[in-house]
N, C-alpha and C positions, 0 to 999 in steps of 0.2 A: 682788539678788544673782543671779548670773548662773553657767551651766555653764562656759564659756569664764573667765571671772573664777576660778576657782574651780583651774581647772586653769592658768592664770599663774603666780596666786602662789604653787599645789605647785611649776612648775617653776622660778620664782624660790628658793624655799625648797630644795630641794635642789640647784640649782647652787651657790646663793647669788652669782650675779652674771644680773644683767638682759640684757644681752650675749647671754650663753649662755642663757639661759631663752627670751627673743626668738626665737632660733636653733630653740632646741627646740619652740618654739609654732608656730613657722612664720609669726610676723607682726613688724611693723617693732617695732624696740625703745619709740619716743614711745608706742608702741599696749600694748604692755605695761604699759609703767609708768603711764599713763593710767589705762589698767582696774585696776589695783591699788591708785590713788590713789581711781579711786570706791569703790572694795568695804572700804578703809579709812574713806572720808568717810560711808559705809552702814554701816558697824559700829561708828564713832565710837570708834576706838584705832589706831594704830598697830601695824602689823604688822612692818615692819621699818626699822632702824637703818640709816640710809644714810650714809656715810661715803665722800664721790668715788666711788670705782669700787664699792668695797666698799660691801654691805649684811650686816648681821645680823639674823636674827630676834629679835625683841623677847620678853618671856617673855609678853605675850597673842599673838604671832604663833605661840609653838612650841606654846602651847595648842590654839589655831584650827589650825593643819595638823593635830594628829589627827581633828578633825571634817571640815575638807575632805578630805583623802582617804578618808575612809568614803563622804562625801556621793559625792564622783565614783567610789568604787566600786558605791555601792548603783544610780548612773544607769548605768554601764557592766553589769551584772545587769539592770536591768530592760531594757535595752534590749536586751540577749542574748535577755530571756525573749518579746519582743514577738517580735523575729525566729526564733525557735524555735516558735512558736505555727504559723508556715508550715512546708510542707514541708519538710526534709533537701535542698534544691535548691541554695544558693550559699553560699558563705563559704571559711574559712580552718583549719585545725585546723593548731596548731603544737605541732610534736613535738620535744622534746630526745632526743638521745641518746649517753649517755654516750664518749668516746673508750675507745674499745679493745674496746668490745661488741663492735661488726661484726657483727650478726645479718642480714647481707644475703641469706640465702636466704630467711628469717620475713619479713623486710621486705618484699622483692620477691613474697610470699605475698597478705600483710595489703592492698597497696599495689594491689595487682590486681583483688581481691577489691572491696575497698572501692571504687575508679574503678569498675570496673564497675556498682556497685548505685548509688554518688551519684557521676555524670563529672562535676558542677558542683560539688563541694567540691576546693578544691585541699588536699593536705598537702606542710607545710610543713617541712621536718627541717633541726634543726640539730644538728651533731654538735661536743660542745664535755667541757671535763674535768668529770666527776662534780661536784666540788665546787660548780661555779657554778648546778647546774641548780635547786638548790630554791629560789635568789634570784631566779633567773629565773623561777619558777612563781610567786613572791608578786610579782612587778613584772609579771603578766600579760604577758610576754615568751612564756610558754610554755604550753599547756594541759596538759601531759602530761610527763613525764618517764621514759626507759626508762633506766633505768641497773644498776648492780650494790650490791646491797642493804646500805644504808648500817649499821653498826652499832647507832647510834641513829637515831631518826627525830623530831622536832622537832613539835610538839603542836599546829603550825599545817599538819601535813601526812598525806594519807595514801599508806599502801604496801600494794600488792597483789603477793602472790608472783606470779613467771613464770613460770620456771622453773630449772635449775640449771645449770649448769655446770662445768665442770673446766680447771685448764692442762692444756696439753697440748704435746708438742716436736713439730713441724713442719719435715720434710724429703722433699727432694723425691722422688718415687716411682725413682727409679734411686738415690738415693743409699743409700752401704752401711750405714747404720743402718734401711734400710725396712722391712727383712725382721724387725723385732726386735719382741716383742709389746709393750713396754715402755721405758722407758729412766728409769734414777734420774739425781739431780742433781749427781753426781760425773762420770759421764760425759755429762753436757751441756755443763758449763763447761770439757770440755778441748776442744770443737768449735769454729769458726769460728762467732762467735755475731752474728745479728743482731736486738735487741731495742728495744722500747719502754725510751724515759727514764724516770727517776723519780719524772716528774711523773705518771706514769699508774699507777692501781693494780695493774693485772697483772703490773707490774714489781715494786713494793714486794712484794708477796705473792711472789713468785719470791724476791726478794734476802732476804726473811725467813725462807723454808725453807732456803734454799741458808746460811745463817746457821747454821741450826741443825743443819744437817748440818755445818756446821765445813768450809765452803767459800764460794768468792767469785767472781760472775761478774767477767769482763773481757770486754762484747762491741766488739767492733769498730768495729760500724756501730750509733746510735742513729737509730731515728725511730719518731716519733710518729704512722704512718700507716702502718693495717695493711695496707691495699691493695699499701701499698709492698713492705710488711716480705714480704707471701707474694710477690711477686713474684721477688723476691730468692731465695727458698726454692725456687721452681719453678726456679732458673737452676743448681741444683744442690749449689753449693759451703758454701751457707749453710744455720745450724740456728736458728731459732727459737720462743719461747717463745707461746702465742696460749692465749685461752679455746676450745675445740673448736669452737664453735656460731662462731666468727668463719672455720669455712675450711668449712661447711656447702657442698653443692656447688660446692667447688674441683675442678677436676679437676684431675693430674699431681704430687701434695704425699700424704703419708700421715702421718696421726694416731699420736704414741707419748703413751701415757699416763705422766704422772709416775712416780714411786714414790720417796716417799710420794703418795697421792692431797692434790691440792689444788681442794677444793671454793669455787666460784665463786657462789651464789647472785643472782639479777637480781629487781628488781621496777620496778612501775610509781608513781610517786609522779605525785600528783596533789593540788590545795591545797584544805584541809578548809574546809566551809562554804560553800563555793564553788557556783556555779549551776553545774550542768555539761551544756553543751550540748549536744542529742541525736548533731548531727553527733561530740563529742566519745567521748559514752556511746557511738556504734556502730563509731567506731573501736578502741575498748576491746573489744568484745564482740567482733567480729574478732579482735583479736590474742591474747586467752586463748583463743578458737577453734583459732586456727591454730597457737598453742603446745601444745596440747592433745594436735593431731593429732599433730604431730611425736614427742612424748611417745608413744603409743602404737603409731606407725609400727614396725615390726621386722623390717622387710626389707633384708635385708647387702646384699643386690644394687643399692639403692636410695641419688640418691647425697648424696639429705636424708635419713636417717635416724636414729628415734629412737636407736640405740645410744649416741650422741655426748653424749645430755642424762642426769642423774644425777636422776631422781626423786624 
């Protein structure tokens, strides 16, 4: 029985078409199904139901996939652990980060910080909707996860608080709501709105206070891309909705806080039991660092400052 073997018929097993498993292995299909017919002819049962194009797992096949992918997680760990034994020098650290965070002043901190002490590790960010990321943390897609702090947390994972966060309405620094220390949810929705859809939490969380206050957005312009959404907010005309800590050194836009306050909490999930590699642990010890800082920061003049985060 073979490593290669082993990792076949997992991707046979959840395609469930040899085609696409093929595809996914990276070697000719005769070569797949070859290796799948020895590690069958070596375990002396059949693993899957072939039927022309179509195969099924057999019920010793849906047995055996839970001990192969242990077996090829426990070799993908130790071989983490052999190359961890060497210096913090080359690899990969891949980071999820939820849509609609936009922590890009903490990032561009963490980001700096980190290249500078190891230039040979690349970090890898993907920025994708909250809900996909803890799947992506158990398909080892991802080492880390930053997102906005899930209500449960599932008992194959863990969560380290970051910090907190708030909405907050977002308009540009000439615009005539600038000058306002605050602004509630009745007069946001009679403004020219440009928001995240519903697929993203910051929105549900808006449309459910705005709910309760016995009102209804109608914005204009939907997208999905906060870059965009301040963009838009800087050109003047436009008001919208964002976590504070997503317009952290913006320049030319000004911060009104809700009213009522809507608390944002973020953590870091990461999957329990998990070898976690040094290059991973020190990107972590960075970024509770450098949220830390910001957290104690109190300078108004300053134009990352902690004032923005809710402690």
């Amino acid at each position: 029985m073979e490593i290669r073997q082993l990792k076949y018929f997992v991707n046979a097993a959840t395609t469930m078409n040899f085609t696409d498993a093929a595809r996914l292995s990276n070697v000719a299909q005769s070569t797949l199904s070859q290796q799948i017919r020895q590690l069958e002819t070596e375990l002396d049962v059949p693993l899957f139901h072939r039927q022309g194009k179509h195969v099924q797992l057999t019920a010793d096949g849906k047995l055996f996939l839970v001990d192969a992918r242990r077996i090829l997680d426990d070799a993908r760990q130790g071989l983490e652990r052999l190359t961890d034994a060497k210096a913090v020098k080359t690899g990969t650290v891949h980071i999820g980060l939820a849509s609609g965070l936009g922590i890009s002043a903490l990032m561009a901190d963490v980001l700096t910080e980190y290249n500078r002490a190891h230039p040979g590790i690349c970090l890898h960010i993907v920025q994708t909707a909250a809900p996909r990321l803890p799947e992506m943390l158990r398909k080892h897609i991802l080492d880390v996860a930053m997102t906005f702090t899930p209500r449960t947390v599932d008992d194959d994972l863990v969560s380290r608080p970051l910090f907190g966060t708030r909405l907050c309405a977002v308009v540009a620094e000439h615009h005539p709501l600038a000058m306002k220390d605050s602004i509630d949810i009745q007069q946001v929705v009679r403004q020219p709105l440009v928001l995240p859809s519903a697929a993203m939490l910051i929105r549900r969380r808006f449309d459910s206070i705005a709910k309760e206050q016995n009102v209804e957005a109608h914005p204009a312009v939907e997208i999905d891309d906060l870059s965009h959404i301040i963009y838009m907010v800087r050109g003047g005309r436009w008001v919208s909705i964002v976590p504070d800590v997503a317009t952290l050194a913006v320049r030319g836009i000004v911060r009104l806080p809700l009213q009522p306050t809507v608390l944002l909490p973020t953590s870091v999930l990461t999957l329990k039991d998990n070898y976690e590699r040094r290059a991973v642990s020190e990107f972590l010890r960075m970024l509770s660092a450098s949220a830390n800082l910001l957290l104690r920061t109190k300078n108004e003049s300053c134009d990352v400052c902690g004032e923005t985060f809710i402690v």
